[in-house]
C-alpha positions in Angstrom: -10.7 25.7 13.8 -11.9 22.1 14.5 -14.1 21.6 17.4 -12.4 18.3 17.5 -8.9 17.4 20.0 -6.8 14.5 17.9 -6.6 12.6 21.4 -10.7 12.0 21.2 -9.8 9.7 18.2 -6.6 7.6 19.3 -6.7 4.1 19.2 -6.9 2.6 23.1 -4.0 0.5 22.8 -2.3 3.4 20.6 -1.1 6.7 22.8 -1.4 9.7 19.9 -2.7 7.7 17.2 -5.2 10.5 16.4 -3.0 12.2 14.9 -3.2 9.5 12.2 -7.2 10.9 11.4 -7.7 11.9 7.6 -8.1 15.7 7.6 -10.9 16.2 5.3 -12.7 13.5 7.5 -12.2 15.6 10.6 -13.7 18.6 8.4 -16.9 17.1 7.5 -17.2 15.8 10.9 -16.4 19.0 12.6 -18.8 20.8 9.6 -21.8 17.9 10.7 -20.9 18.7 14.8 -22.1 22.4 13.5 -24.8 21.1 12.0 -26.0 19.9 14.5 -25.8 22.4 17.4 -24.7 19.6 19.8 -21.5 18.1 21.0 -20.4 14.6 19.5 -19.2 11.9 21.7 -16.4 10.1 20.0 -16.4 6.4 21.1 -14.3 5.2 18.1 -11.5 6.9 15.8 -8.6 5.5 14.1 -8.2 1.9 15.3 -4.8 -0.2 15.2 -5.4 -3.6 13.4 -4.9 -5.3 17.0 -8.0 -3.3 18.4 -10.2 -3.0 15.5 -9.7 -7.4 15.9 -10.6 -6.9 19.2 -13.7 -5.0 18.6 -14.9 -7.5 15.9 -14.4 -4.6 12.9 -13.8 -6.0 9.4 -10.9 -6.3 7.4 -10.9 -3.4 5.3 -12.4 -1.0 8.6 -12.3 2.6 7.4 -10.9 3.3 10.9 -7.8 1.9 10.0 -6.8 4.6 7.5 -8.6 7.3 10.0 -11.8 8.0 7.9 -14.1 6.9 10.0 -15.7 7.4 13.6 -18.2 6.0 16.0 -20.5 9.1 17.5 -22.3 8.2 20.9 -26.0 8.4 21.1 -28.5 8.6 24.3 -32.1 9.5 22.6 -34.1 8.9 19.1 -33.9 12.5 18.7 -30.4 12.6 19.2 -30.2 9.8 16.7 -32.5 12.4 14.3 -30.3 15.6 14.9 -27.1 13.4 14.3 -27.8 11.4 11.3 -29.2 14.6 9.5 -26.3 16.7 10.2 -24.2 14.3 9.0 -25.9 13.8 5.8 -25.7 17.5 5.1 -22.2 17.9 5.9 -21.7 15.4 3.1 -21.7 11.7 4.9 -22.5 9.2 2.8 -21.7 5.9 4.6 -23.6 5.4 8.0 -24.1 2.9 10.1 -27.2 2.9 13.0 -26.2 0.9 16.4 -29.1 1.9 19.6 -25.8 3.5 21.1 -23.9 5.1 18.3 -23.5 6.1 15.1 -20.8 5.3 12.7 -20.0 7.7 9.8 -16.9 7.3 7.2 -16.0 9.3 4.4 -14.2 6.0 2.4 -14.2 6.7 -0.9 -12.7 3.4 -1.9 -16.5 2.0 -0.7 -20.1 2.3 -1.6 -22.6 4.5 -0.6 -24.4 3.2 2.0 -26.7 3.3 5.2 -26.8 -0.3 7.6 -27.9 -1.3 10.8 -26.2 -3.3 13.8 
């Protein structure tokens, strides 16, 4: 059972566009949220192209096929405990903001670890 409620992911401007979130992502997410023996804050799921332009996310977002979500953050250690879960649930593409973490599971992309 997924810790995880398919609203927490809809697009703003999209009522029930949660529902649009790749399954295995929601697993390795949910697996990571385990990990981590704390509750995730979701600030950014799937993402219609109007509000990913809005936000300023690129082209190809992986939050526009549902593989990819934004995690809120209030602490380094939070950070710590967040970032490692996620690399042991299997992450491999994450992206360190002072106010969130982004994690995808977009196999069409490189590995990788960036800063905003």
């Amino acid at each position: 059972m997924l810790h995880f409620e398919t609203q927490e992911f809809n697009s703003p401007d999209l009522p029930n566009s949660g529902i649009n979130m790749d399954n295995a992502f929601l697993q390795m997410l949910d697996d990571a949220r385990g990990i981590a023996g704390i509750p995730f804050k979701i600030t950014s799921g799937y993402r219609s192209v109007e509000h990913n332009q809005k936000v300023g996310g690129v082209s190809n977002s992986s939050h526009l096929v549902g593989k990819a979500a934004d995690i809120a953050v209030g602490s380094g250690n939070e950070r710590y405990i967040i970032i490692n879960a996620l690399i042991k649930a299997g992450f491999r593409r994450l992206g360190v903001a002072k106010t969130f973490i982004h994690c995808d599971n977009d196999e069409t992309k490189n590995n990788s670890i960036w800063t905003y």
